[in-house]
N, C-alpha and C positions, 0 to 999 in steps of 0.2 A: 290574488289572481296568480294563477299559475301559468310561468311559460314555458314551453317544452325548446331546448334545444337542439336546432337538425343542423347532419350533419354537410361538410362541403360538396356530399354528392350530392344528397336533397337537393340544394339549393342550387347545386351548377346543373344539373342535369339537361332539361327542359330546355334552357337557354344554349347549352352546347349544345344537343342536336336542332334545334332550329338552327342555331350558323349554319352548322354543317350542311344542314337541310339546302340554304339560302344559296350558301356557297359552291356546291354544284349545279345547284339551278341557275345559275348565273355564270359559272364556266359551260356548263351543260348549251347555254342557250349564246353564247360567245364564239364557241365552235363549231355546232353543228350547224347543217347545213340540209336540215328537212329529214322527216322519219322518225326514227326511234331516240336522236337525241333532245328534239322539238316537246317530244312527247314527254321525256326525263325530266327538262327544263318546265314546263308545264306543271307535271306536278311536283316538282320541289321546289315551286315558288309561290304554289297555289295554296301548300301545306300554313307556310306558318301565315299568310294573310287570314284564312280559312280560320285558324288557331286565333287572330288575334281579332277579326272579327265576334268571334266565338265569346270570346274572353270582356268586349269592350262593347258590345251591345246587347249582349243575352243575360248580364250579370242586372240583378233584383237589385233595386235600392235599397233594399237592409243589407247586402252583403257589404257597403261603404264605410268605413270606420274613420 
């Protein structure tokens, strides 16, 4: 069996923009006070549920190892 080694952008990628994603959605929604930063907060909190919904219910039982 062959396993391919990736490297530490591969594997940080993904997970440092959802922070980042979480992390203004969460000052975004700290601060503001109705409008356009409700709306900011909204979707960058929406994002990575969205994502891990995605990932944690849509995933086929043979993808499971």
């Amino acid at each position: 069996m062959k396993t391919e080694r990736l490297s530490n952008t591969a594997i940080w990628l993904w997970p440092v923009i959802l922070g980042v994603l979480t992390a203004i959605g969460l000052v975004s929604a700290l601060f503001s006070d109705g409008g356009f930063g409700d709306v900011l907060a909204g979707f960058c909190l929406a994002v990575p549920v969205g994502i891990g919904l995605w990932f944690g219910w849509m995933r086929r039982p043979n993808d499971v190892h």
